[in-house]
C-alpha positions as a Python dict, from the first residue, in 0.01 Angstrom:
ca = {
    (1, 'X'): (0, 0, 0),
    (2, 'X'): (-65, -5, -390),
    (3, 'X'): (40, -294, -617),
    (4, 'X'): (195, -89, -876),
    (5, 'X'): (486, -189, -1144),
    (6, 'X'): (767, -61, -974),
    (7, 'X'): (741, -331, -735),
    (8, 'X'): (814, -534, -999),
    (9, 'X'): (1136, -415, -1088),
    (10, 'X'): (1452, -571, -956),
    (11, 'X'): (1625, -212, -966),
    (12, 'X'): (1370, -115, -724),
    (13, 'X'): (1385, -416, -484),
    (14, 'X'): (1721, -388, -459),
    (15, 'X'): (1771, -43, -341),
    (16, 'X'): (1489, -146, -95),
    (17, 'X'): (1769, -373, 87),
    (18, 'X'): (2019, -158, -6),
    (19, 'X'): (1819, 153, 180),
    (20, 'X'): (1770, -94, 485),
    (21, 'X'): (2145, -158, 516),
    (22, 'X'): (2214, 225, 523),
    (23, 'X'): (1977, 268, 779),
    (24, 'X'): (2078, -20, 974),
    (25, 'X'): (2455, 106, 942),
    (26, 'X'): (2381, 490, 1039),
    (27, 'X'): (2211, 337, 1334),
    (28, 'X'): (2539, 314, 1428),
    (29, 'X'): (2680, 583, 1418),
    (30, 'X'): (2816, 868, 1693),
    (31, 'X'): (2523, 1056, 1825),
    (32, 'X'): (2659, 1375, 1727),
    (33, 'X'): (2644, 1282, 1330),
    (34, 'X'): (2260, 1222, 1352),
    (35, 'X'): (2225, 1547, 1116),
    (36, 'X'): (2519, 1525, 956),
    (37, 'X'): (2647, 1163, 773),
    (38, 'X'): (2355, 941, 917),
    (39, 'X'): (2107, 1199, 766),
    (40, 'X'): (2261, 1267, 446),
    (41, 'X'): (2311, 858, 390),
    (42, 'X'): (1956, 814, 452),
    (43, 'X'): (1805, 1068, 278),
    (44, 'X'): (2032, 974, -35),
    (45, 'X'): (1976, 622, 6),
    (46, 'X'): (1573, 665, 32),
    (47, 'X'): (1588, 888, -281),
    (48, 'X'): (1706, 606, -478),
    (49, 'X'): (1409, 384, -407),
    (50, 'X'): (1161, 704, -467),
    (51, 'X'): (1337, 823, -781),
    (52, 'X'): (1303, 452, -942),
    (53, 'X'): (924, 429, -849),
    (54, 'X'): (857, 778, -935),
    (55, 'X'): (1050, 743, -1290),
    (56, 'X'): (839, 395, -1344),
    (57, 'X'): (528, 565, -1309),
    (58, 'X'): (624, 816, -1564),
    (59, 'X'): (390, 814, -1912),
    (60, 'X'): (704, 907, -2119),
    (61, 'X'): (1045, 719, -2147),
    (62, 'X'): (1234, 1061, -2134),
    (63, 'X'): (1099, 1070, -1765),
    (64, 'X'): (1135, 746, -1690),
    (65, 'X'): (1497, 762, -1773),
    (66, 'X'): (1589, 1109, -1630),
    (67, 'X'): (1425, 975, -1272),
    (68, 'X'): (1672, 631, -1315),
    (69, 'X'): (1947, 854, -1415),
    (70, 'X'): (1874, 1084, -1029),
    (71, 'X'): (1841, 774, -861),
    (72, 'X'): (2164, 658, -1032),
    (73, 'X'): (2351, 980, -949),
    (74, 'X'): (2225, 901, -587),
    (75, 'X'): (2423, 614, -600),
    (76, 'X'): (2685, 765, -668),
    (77, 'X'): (2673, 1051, -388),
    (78, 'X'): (2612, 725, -114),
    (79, 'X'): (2972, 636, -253),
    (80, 'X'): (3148, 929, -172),
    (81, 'X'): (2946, 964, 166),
    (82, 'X'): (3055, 586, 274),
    (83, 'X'): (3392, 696, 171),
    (84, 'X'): (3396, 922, 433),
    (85, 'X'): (3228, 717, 677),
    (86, 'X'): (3552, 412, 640),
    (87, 'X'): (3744, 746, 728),
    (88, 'X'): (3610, 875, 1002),
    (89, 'X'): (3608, 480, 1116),
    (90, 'X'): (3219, 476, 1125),
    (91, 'X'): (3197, 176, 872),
    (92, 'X'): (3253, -125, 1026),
    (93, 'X'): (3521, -372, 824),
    (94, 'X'): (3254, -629, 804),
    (95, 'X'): (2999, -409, 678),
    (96, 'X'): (3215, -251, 412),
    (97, 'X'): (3202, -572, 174),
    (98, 'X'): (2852, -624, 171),
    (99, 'X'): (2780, -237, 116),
    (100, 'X'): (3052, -237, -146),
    (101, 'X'): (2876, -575, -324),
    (102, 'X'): (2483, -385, -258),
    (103, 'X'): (2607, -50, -398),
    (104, 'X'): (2805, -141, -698),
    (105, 'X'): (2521, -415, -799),
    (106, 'X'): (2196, -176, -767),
    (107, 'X'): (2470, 74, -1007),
    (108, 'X'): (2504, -219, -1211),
    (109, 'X'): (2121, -293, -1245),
    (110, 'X'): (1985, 100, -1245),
    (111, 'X'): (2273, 131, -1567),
    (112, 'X'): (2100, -147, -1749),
    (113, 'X'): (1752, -45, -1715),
    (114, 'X'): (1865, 292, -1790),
    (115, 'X'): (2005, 159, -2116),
    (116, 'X'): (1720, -21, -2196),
    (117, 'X'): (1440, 245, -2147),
    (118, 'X'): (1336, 328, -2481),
}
């Protein structure tokens, strides 16, 4: 694998545990949602990690901070999905703390280095 700078950032890092959790979660799950909620968490929750890397590899801060701000967004579309998911009953009560603490910290961390990209 390279050794590039993204690896470096805690924004990045983070949504690496954060994208385990999801997938450990949706491994969960009913069979019969394996295209629909598991799939959609996943692929939102790996877009995070590849929208920080890709925006960190970007020459320009304009790109840098538009890739941070679709990774952000992603974030935010995770939310509404795991709001389903407590719902439907899919998200365990002992997993909905940790997600809750994972997901509002990366938000947290992704807002400040989107501040801070100049």
């Amino acid at each position: 694998m390279l050794e590039l700078g993204h690896k470096q950032l805690e924004c990045w890092k983070l949504s690496i545990e954060f994208v385990t959790s999801i997938y450990k979660l949706t491994d969960q799950f009913p069979k019969n949602e394996i295209y629909g909620l598991s799939n959609q968490l996943r692929r939102a929750a790996v877009s995070v990690s590849s929208n920080i890397a890709e925006g960190a590899s970007r020459p320009s801060s304009t790109d840098r901070k538009r890739f941070y701000t679709i990774a952000r967004s992603s974030l935010v579309e995770i939310d509404t999905q795991l709001e389903i998911c407590h719902r439907l009953n899919y998200l365990p009560p002992s997993e909905n703390p940790q997600l809750t603490e994972q997901l509002n910290h990366l938000f947290a961390a992704l807002s400040k280095l989107i501040e801070k990209t100049r």
